[in-house]
C-alpha positions in Angstrom: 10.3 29.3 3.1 10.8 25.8 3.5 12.6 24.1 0.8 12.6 20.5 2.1 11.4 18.0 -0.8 8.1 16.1 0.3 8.5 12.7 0.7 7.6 10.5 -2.5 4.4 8.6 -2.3 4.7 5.3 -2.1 1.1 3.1 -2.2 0.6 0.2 0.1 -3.1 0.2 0.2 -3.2 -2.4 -2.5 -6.1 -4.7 0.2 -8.1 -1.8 -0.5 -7.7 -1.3 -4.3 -4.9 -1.4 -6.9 -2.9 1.2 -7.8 -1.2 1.9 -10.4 -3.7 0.4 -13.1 -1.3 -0.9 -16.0 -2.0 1.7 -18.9 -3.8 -0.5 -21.2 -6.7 -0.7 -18.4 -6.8 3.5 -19.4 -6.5 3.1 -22.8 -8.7 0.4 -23.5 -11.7 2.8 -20.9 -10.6 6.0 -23.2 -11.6 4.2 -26.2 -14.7 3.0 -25.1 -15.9 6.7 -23.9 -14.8 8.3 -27.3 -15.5 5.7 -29.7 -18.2 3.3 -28.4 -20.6 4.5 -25.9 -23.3 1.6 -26.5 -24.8 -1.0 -24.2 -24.2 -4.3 -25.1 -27.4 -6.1 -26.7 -29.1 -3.0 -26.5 -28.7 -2.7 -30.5 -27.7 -3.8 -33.9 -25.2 -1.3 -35.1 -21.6 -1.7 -34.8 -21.0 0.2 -31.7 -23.2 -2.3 -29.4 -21.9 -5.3 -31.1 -18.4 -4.0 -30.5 -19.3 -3.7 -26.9 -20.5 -6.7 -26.4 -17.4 -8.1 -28.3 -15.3 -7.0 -25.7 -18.0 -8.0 -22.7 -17.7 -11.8 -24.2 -13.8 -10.9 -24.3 -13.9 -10.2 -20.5 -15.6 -12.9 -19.5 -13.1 -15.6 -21.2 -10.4 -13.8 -19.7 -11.4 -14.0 -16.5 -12.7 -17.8 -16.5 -9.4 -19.0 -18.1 -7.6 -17.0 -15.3 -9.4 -19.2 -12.8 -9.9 -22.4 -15.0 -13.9 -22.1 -15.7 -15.8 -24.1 -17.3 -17.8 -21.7 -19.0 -17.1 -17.7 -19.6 -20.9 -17.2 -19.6 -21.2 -18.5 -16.1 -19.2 -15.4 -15.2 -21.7 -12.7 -14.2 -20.1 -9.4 -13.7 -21.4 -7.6 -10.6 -21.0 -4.1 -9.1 -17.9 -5.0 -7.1 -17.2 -8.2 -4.4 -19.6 -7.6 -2.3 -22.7 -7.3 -4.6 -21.1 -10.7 -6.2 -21.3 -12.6 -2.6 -24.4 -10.9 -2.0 -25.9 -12.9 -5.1 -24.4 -16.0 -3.7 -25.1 -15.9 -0.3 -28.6 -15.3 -0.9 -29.3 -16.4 -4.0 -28.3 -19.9 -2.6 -29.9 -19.5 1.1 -33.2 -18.1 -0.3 -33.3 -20.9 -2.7 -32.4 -23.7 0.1 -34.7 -22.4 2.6 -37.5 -23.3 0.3 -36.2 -26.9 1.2 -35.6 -26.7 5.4 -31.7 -26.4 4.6 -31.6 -23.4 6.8 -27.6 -23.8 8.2 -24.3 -22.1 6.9 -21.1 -22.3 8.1 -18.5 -19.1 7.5 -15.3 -18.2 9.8 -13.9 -15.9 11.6 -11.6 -14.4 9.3 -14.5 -13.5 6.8 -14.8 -9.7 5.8 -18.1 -8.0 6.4 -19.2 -8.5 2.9 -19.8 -12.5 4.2 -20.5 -11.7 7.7 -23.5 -9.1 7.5 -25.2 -10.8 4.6 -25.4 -13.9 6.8 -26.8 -11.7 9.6 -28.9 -10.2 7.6 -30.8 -13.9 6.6 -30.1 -15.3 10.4 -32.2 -12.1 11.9 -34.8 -12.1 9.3 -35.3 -15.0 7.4 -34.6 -18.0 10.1 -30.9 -19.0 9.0 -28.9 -20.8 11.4 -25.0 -20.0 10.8 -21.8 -21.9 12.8 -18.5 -19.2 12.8 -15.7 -21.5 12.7 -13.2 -19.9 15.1 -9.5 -19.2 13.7 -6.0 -18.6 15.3 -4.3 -15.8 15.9 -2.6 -16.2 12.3 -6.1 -16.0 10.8 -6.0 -19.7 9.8 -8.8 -21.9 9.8 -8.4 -25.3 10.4 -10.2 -27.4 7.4 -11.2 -30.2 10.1 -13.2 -27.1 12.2 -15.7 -26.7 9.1 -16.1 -30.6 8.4 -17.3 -30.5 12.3 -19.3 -28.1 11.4 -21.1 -29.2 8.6 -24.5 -30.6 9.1 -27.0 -32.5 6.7 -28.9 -29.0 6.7 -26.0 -27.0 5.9 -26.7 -25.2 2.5 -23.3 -23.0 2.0 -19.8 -23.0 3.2 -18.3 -19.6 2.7 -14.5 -18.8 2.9 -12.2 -16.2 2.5 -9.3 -17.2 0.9 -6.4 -14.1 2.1 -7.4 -12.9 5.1 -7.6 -8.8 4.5 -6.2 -8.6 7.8 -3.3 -10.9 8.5 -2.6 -12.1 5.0 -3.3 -15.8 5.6 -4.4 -18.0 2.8 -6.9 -21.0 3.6 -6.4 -23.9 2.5 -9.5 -24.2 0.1 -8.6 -27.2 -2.2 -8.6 -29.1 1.1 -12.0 -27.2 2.3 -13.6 -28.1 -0.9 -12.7 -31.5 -0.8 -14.7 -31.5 2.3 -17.5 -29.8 0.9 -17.7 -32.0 -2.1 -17.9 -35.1 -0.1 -20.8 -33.3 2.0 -22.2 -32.4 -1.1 -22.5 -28.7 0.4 -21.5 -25.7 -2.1 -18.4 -23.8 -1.5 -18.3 -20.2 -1.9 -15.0 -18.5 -1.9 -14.0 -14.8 -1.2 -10.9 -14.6 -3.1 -11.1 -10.5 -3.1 -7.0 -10.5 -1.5 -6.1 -13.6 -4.1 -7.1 -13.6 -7.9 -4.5 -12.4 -9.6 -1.6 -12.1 -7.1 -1.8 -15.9 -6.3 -3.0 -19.3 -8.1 -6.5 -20.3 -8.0 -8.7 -22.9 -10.6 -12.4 -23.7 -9.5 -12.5 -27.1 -10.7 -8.9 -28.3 -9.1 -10.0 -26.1 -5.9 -13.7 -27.4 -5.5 -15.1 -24.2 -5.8 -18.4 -23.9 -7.0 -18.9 -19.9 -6.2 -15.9 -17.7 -6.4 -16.6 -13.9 -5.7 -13.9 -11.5 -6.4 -13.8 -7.6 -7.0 -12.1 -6.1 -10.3 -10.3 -3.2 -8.8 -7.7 -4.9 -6.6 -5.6 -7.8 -8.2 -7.1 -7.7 -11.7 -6.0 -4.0 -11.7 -9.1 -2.6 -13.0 -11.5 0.3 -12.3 -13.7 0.7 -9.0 -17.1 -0.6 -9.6 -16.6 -3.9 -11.3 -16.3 -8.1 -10.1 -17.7 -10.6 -10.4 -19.1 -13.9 -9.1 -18.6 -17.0 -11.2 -21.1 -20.1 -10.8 -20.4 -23.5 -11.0 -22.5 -25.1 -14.1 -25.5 -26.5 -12.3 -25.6 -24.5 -9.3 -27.3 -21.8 -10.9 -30.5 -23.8 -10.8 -30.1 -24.0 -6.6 -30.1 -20.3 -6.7 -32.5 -17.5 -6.9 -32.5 -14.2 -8.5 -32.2 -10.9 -6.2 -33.0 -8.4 -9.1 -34.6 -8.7 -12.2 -34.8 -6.4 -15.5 -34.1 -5.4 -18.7 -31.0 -7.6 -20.5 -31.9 -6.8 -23.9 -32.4 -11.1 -24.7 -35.5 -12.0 -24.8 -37.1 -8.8 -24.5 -40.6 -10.6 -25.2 -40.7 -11.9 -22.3 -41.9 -10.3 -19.2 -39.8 -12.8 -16.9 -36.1 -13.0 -16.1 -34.0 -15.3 -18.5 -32.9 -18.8 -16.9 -29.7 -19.2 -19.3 -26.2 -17.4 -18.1 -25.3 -14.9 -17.8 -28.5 -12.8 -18.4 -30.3 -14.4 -15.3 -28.0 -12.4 -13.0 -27.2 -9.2 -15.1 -30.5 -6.9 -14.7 -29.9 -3.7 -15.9 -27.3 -1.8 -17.8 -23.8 -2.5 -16.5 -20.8 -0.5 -16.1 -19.7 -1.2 -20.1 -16.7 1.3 -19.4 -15.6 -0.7 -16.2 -15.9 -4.0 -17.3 -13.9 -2.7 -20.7 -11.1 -1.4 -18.6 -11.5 -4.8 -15.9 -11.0 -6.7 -19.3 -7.3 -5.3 -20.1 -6.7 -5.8 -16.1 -7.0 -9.2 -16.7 -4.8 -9.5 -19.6 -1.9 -8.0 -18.3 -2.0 -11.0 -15.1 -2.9 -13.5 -17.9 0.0 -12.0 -20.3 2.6 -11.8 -17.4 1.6 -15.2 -16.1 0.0 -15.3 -12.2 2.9 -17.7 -11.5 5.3 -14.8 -12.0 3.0 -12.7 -10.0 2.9 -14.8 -7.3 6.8 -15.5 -7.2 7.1 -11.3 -7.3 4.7 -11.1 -4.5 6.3 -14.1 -2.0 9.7 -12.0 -2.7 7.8 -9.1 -1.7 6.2 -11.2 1.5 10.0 -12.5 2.4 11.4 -8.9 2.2 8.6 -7.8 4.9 9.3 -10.4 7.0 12.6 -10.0 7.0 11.9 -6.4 8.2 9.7 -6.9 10.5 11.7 -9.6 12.1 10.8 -10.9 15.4 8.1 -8.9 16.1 5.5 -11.4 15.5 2.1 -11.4 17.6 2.8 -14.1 20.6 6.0 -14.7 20.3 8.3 -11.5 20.1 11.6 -12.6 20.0 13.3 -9.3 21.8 17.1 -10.5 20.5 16.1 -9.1 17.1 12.8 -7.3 17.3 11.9 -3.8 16.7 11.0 -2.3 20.0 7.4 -2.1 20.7 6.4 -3.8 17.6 3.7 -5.8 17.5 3.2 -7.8 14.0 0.3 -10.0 13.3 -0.2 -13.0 10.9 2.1 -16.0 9.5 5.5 -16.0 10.2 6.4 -17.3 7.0 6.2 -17.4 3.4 3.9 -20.1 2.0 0.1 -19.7 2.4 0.5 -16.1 3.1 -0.5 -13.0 1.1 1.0 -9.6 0.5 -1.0 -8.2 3.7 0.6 -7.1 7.2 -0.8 -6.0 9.8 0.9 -4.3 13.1 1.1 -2.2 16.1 3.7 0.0 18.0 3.6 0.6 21.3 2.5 3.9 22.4 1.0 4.6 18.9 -2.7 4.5 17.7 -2.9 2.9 14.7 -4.5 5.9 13.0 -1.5 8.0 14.2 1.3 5.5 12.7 -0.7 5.7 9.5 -1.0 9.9 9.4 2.9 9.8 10.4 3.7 6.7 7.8 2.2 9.2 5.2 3.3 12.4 6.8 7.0 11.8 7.7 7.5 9.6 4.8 4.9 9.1 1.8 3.5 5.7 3.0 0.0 5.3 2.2 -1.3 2.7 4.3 -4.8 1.9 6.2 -5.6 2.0 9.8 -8.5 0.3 11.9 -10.6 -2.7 11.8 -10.7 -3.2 8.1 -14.2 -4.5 7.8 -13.3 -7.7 9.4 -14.2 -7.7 13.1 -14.2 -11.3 14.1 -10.7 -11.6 12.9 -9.0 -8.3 14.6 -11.4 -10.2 17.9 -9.2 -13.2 17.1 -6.0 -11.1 17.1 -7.1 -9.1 20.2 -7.4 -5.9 18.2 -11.0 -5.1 17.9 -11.4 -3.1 20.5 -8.7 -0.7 20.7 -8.4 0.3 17.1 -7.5 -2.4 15.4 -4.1 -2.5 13.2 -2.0 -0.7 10.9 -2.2 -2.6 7.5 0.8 -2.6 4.3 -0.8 -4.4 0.9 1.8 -5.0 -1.5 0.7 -4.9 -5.2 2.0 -6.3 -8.8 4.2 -3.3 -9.4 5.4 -2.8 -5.7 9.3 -3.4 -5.2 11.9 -5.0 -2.6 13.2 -1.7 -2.9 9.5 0.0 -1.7 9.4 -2.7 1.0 12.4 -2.2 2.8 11.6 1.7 2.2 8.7 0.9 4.4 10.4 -1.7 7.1 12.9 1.0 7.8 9.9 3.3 8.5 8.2 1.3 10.5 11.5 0.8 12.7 12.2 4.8 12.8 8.8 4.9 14.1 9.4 1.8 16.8 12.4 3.4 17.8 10.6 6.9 18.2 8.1 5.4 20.2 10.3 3.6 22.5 12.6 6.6 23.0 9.3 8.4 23.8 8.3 6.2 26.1 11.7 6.3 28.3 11.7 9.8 28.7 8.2 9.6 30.1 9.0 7.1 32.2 11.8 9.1 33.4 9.9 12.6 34.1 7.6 10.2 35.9 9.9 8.8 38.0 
């Protein structure tokens, strides 16, 4: 019998979704399935105004985290993608009306912008320009001003690249958009609530975000909030029952009922609230210090590997790692490969050999593993640091990553040895 101790399990699939959830997320969804149980303005008695108490609670959180103007022009959504969804065509459909049939996205957008956009360009006439970006994943602001033209509807950016952990710089892309007068949508599903973000000091007039990844609730809640105004350039994509004006066999026009059809997911959004107030109660300007300690303690690890200029006095052998080199205007995202090694095997070993979770492949963001050279032969090995990750967990996983380098390399020799 083997009496070795398995490895601990240590999470760095925080891109993907958050874990752990802080415990009031828990509580707050325990309550709500034992003592509530209603649908917000489906009702008069105490249990559905309760509810929708703690809806209305929700959405101020979540607009003073990202300086609003108005909670009810945050309209909860089944997760990021839905929420860009609504934006993306809600805008285009409503534009197209008009002959403004031109967007303008990047390279280092995730899926959930890119195959919308396809969607519209194959079926519904849209033109699109895909502003290129560098092997860091950076997009150069001046790229989408060139890009702009007096057709151009939407300008849609990520703002952490899920690959390489590089932040745009979207106060200076919606300075650009505002002087366009183009709207500015902004993927911030790697951002909002590890780093600072404000709509009106950013120019944003769209941000999309999911609720399960840095505001540490459940699965199957975000949200998209809309600049007042802008919600008369858009269209609806569903329409239904919001129990308000149930006379009327017509969607609402007033926020947030216009883009809520349907019941919505009362014990997620419940849970997403208390996610929210543990950033807003800890501060997102502690967050983000704990995470660019985090982002310096990885570097430091992964030290002189980086993607194009491998410095071999002080890499790790066979180490490939992708993304900024430094601290500022980067996320808690890394990506890298090791010689010899399929991505998919260092993640089964990362896990195997020493309790790493982490996430192999292409990450739903093809255009920006093309930009790194990575799309076609498997794409990367990805770490995602979280809120309750520690320097002590990083360097955990550095020091893995070099075991496995050095495995690799040592593998390598003696085949090159046989061979010879």
């Amino acid at each position: 019998m083997d009496d070795t101790p398995a490895p601990r399990r240590l999470y760095l699939d925080n891109a993907a979704t958050s874990f752990p959830k802080p415990p009031g997320v828990l509580q707050a969804m325990r309550r709500y399935a034992t003592e509530l149980g209603a649908s917000p303005g489906r009702g008069g008695y105490a249990e559905a105004q309760e509810t929708g108490r703690l809806f209305d609670q929700c959405r101020s959180r979540i607009n003073t985290l990202i300086g609003g103007e108005n909670a009810n022009h945050v309209v909860f959504t089944l997760n990021a993608s839905d929420a860009l969804n609504l934006a993306i065509k809600g805008v285009v459909f409503h534009a197209l009306a008009s002959g403004r049939k031109h967007v303008v996205t990047t390279h280092a957008d995730h899926n959930s912008v890119l195959r919308p956009f396809n969607e519209l360009v194959e079926h519904h006439g849209l033109q699109q320009t895909r502003v290129p970006c560098d092997a860091s994943g950076y997009v150069d602001p001046a790229d989408i001003a060139a890009a702009i033209r007096p057709e151009t509807c939407l300008v849609a950016v990520v703002h952490g690249s899920n690959v390489t952990g590089a932040m745009q710089p979207v106060a200076q892309i919606g300075s650009i958009c505002r002087e366009h007068a183009v709207p500015l949508l902004v993927d911030a599903a790697q951002t909002l609530g590890h780093a600072p973000l404000d709509v009106q000091r950013d120019g944003i007039d769209l941000l999309a975000a999911p609720g399960h990844k840095g505001l540490l609730g459940p699965l199957g809640t975000g949200f998209l909030y809309i600049r007042p105004g802008l919600e008369r350039q858009m269209r609806t994509l569903r329409e239904g029952g919001t129990g308000s004006r149930s006379d009327l066999d017509t969607q609402p026009t007033f926020l947030p009922d216009r883009f809520e059809p349907g019941s919505q997911n009362a014990i997620g959004i419940v849970g997403l609230s208390e996610g929210v107030a543990y950033v807003l109660d800890r501060g997102v300007d502690a967050l983000w210090d704990h995470q660019q300690q985090l982002i310096r303690q990885m570097l430091d690890g992964l030290a002189g590997g980086w993607a194009g200029h491998v410095d071999p006095a002080i890499a790790m052998p066979g180490l490939t790692a992708f993304g900024p080199k430094g601290v500022a205007n980067r996320c808690g995202v890394f990506s890298f490969r090791i010689d010899g090694l399929e991505p998919a095997e260092v993640s089964n070993r990362l896990e195997t050999e020493y309790g790493i979770l982490s996430r192999s492949g292409v990450h739903c963001a093809p255009l920006a593993h093309e930009a790194l050279g990575t799309r076609w032969i498997g794409g990367t090995t990805r770490l995602s640091a979280g809120p309750f990750t520690t320097l002590q967990d990083v360097k955990y996983a550095a020091d893995a990553v070099s075991q496995l380098c050095e495995d690799a390399a040592r593998n390598a020799d003696k085949t090159q040895g046989v061979t010879a």
